[in-house]
N, C-alpha and C positions, 0 to 999 in steps of 0.2 A: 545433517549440516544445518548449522542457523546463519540465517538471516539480520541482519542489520538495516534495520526498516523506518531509522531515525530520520534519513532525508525523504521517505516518503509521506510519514508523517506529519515532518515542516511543510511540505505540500500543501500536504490536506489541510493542515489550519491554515496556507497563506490563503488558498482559492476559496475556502470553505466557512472558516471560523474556527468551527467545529466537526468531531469526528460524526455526530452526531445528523449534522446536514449534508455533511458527504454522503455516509450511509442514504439515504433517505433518496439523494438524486442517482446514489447507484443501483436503488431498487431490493437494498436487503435492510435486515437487522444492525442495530448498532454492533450487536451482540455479533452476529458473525462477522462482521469488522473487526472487530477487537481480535477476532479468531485468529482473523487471517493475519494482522498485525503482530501480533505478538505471536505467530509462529504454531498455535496449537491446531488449526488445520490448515492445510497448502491450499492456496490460491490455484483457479481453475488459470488455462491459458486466456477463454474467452474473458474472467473477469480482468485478468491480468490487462488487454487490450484496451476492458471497457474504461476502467479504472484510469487506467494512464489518455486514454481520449477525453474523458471528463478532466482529467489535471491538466492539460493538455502538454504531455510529455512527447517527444515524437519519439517514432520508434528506436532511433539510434539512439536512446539513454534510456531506454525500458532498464538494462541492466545495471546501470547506477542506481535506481532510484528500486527496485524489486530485488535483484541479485549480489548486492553488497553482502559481501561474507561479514557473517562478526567476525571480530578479531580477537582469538581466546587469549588471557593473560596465564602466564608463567606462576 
């Protein structure tokens, strides 16, 4: 199943700039941002938490802004 990770990423540039300084205040790689971003390795729960604490998302829209299904075209 994919992910739709386009409002998490408006996120991250509003609070951040950059995906770049996100990474950095969340303690990993750009590189494994990207990862997790774009789907090629799954996000841990705990990062899932840290991540949305640092955006400051409260837990009742973890799934809007993480669990947004893409939407496959016909």
């Amino acid at each position: 199943m994919e992910f739709d990770n386009s409002k998490l990423v408006g996120k991250i540039i509003e609070q951040y700039g950059k995906q770049y300084a996100f990474a950095k205040a969340l303690g990993v790689s750009e590189h494994t941002l990207s990862y997790w971003l774009t789907g090629r390795t799954q996000m841990s729960r705990r990062a899932i938490f840290q991540m949305a604490s640092l955006l400051g998302i409260p837990d009742e829209e973890i799934g809007i802004y993480f669990f947004a299904r893409k939407v496959q075209s016909a």
